[in-house]
N, C-alpha and C positions, 0 to 999 in steps of 0.2 A: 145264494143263487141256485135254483134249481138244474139240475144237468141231468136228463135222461140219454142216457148211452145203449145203443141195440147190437144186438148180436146175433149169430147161427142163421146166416143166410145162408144160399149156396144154390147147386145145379143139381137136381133131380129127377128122374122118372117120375110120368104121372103113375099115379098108385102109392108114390110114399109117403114118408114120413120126416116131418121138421121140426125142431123146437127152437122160436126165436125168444131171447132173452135181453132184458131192457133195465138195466143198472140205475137204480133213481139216486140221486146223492142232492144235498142245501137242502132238504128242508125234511120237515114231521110229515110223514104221510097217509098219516091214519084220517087224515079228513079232506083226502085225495079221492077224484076217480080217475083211476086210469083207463088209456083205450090204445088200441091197438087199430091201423087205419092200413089204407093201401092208396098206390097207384099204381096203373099200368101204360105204359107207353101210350099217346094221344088222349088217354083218356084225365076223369076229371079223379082228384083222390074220394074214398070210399069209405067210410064206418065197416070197421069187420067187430069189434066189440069190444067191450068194457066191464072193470071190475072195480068194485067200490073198496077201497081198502080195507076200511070201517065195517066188518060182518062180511065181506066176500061175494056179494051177490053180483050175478052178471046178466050180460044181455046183448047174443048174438046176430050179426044180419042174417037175414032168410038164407046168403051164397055157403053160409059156412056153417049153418047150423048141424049140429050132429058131427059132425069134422072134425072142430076145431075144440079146442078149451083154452080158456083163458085165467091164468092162476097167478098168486102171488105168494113169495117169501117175505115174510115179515122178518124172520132176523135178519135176509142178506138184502134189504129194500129193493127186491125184482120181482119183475113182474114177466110173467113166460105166456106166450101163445104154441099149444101142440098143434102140431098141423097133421094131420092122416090123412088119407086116401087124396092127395093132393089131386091135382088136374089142371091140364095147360093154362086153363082159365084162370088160375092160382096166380099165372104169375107177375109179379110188382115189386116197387121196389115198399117195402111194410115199415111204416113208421109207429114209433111209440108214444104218447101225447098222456100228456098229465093235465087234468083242470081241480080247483077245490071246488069240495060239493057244492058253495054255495054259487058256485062261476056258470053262467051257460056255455062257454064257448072254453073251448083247450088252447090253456096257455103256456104250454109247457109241449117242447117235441124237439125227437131224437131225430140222428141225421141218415138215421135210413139205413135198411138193409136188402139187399137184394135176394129175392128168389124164385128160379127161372126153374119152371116143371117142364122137361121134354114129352113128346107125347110117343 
């Protein structure tokens, strides 16, 4: 049974900096893509980006392009989003979401982490 677990949330000045980390455990995940998604209060949830286990290759929304990075540990099965130059706009609560490459849709997701940028 796959279990994605998120971490490093928390309350911050716009201008900084975050790293949220996402504990994958049940299964092989070298022929996973991972993503990293948001919501915000009213709003609908959002693609921030994804990382292919298998070779690393990624691919950011236009809000966070340049900002953010999206990276994985292959011996500790995590997967981290760096957040910089955050902004109010940043803030959601960020979930972690797992699909196998061959899946269109993310069947796999963490129970969320919060992170609230003051302006």
């Amino acid at each position: 049974q796959v279990r994605l677990v998120e971490s490093g949330g928390g309350l911050l000045q716009a201008g900084g900096s975050l790293r949220l980390s996402c504990a994958a455990s049940g299964s092989t995940f070298s022929s996973y893509v991972m993503g990293w998604f948001r919501q915000a209060p009213g709003k609908e949830r959002e693609f921030v980006a994804r990382i292919r286990w298998s070779g690393g290759s990624t691919y950011y929304a236009d809000s966070v392009k340049g900002r953010f990075t999206i990276s994985r540990d292959n011996a500790k099965n995590t997967v981290y989003l760096q957040m910089n130059s955050l902004k109010p706009e940043d803030t959601a609560v960020y979930f972690c979401a797992g699909r196998r490459e061959t899946d269109s849709t993310y069947r796999y997701w963490g129970q969320g982490t919060q992170v609230t940028v003051s302006s």
